[in-house]
N, C-alpha and C positions, 0 to 999 in steps of 0.2 A: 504494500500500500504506500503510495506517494507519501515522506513524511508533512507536506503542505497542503494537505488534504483540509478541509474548514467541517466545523462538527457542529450540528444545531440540533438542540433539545426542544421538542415541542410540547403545546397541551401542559404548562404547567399553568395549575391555580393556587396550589397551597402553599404558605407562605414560609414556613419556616423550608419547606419542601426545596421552594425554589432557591431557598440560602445556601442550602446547602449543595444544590448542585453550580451554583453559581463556584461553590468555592474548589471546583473541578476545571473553570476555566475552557468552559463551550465558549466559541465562537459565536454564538447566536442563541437566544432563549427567548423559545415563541408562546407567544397567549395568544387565543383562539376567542374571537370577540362574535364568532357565529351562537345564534343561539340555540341550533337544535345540536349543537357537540354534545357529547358528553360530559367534552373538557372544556365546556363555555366560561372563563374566568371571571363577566362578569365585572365589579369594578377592582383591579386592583390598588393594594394598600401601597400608598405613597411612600411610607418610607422603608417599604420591601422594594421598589423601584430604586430609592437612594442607596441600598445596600448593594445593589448591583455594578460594579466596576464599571467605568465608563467604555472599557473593550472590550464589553461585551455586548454585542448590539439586540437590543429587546425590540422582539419583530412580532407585530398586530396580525393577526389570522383573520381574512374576511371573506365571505360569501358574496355574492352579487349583494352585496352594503352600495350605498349612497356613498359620493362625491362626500357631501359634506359631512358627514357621521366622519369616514374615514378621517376628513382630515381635522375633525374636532381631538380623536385618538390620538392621533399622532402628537397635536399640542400638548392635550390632560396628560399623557402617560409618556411624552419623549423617546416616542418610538424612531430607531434608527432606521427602521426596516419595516416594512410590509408586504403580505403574503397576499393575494386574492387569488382565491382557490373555487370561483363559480364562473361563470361564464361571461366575466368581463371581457370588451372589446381592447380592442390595439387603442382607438382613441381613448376610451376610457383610462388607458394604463398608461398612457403618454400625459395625461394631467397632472401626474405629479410628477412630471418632469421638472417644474417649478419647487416642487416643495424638497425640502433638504431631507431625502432618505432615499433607501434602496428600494426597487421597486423588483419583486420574484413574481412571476407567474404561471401559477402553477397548472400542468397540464397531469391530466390523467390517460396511462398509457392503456393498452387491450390490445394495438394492431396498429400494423404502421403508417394504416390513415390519420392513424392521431396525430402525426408529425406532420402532417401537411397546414400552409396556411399559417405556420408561426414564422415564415420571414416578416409578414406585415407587424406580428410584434418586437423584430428584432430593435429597430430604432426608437421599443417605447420601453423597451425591461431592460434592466440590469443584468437580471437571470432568470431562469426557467427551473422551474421543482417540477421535473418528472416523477409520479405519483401513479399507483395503482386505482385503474377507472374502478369507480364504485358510485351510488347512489349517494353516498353519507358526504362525500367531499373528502374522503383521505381517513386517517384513522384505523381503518380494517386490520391490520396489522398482516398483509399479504403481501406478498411483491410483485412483482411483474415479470414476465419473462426479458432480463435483460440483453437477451440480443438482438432484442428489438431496438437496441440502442442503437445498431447498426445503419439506421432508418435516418440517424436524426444526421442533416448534410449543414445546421449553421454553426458560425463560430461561436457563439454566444455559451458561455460557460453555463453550465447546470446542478442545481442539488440533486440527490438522487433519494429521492423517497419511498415506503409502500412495505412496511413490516419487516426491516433490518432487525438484525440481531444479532450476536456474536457468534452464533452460526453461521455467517454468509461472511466471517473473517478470509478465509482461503479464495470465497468467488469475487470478495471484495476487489483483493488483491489482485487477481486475474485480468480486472476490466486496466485494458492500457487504453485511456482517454485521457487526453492533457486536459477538455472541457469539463471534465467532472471537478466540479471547484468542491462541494461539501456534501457529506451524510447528513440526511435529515432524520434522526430518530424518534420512535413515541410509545406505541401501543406495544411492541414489545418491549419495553425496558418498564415494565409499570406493575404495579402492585394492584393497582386498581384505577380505573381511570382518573387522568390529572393527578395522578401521587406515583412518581416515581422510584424506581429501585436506583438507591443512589450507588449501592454498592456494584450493583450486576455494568452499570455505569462507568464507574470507576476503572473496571475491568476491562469494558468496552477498550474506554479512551486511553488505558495505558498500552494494551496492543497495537493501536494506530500508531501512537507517539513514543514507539520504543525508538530508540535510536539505532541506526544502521549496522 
């Protein structure tokens, strides 16, 4: 596995929860502001946001949400990142080209039609979270047949989402794509939904970032 691989922990709501995996040093820690999740977090506590290192970028999870919900979020909670994981448009994802964060948009894979039609959002995302298609919007804890990755012809770097686990350590390793910027972890690393296993985690992260 590339050691500059980027790791992001999604679906956290509980508070002391999220401290603690903070002090594991993800790359990214998402809250899911959809409301039929499981792991809908609902409003987060202000000063579990201040306990979060500033390197770590806290990324909003949204559904076909409103323009302006999103970027009331982004104000209240100082989100560095946003995820929109329903069936927003290129234009829609190109508005917040103005506002100061990362914009991922997430695609759900099944078949290599899914990769069709994302060059028009290439000049409006940051990056793309390839995700396992499901009804729920992500979550499942499944993955996808990854050589379907084969499919995907733009440069635009990608997370790779859809029921990782320390199980998939050796197929991880296997994928040689320089565009795979980060693992997006969740439903397998969890105890129950939105309360994570900090240890099985732990575990995770030290296999990526072992040293050569």
């Amino acid at each position: 596995m590339r050691k500059d691989i980027k790791l992001k922990v999604c679906g956290m709501r509980d508070a002391e929860n999220t401290i603690q995996l903070a002090a594991l040093q993800p790359d990214y820690i998402g809250f899911i502001f959809y409301p039929e999740s499981k792991r809908y977090v609902g409003e987060i506590d202000q000063n579990i946001l201040k306990k979060i290192p500033s390197d770590i970028k806290k990324t909003g999870v949204f559904v076909n949400e409103s323009y302006r919900v999103i970027v009331d979020k982004i104000s209240d909670f100082k989100l560095d990142a946003i995820q929109l994981h329903g069936k927003e448009s290129a234009e829609f994802c190109d508005k917040f080209r103005t506002v100061d964060v990362e914009v991922i948009k997430a695609v759900g894979i099944s078949n290599p039609a899914n990769f069709d039609g994302l060059n028009e959002y290439s000049d409006a995302v940051d990056y793309f979270l390839f995700d396992t298609k499901t009804e729920q919007h992500g979550g499942s804890g499944k993955t996808f047949d990854w050589s379907l990755l084969k499919c995907y012809t733009l440069n635009k770097p990608y997370f790779l989402s859809g029921g990782l686990s320390s199980e998939h350590l050796n197929d991880l390793s296997a994928i040689q794509d320089n565009r795979l910027y980060a693992l997006d972890l969740n439903s397998r690393f969890e105890l129950e939904p939105g309360l994570k296993d900090i240890q099985k985690l732990r575990s995770f992260f030290n296999e990526i970032r072992v040293p050569v």
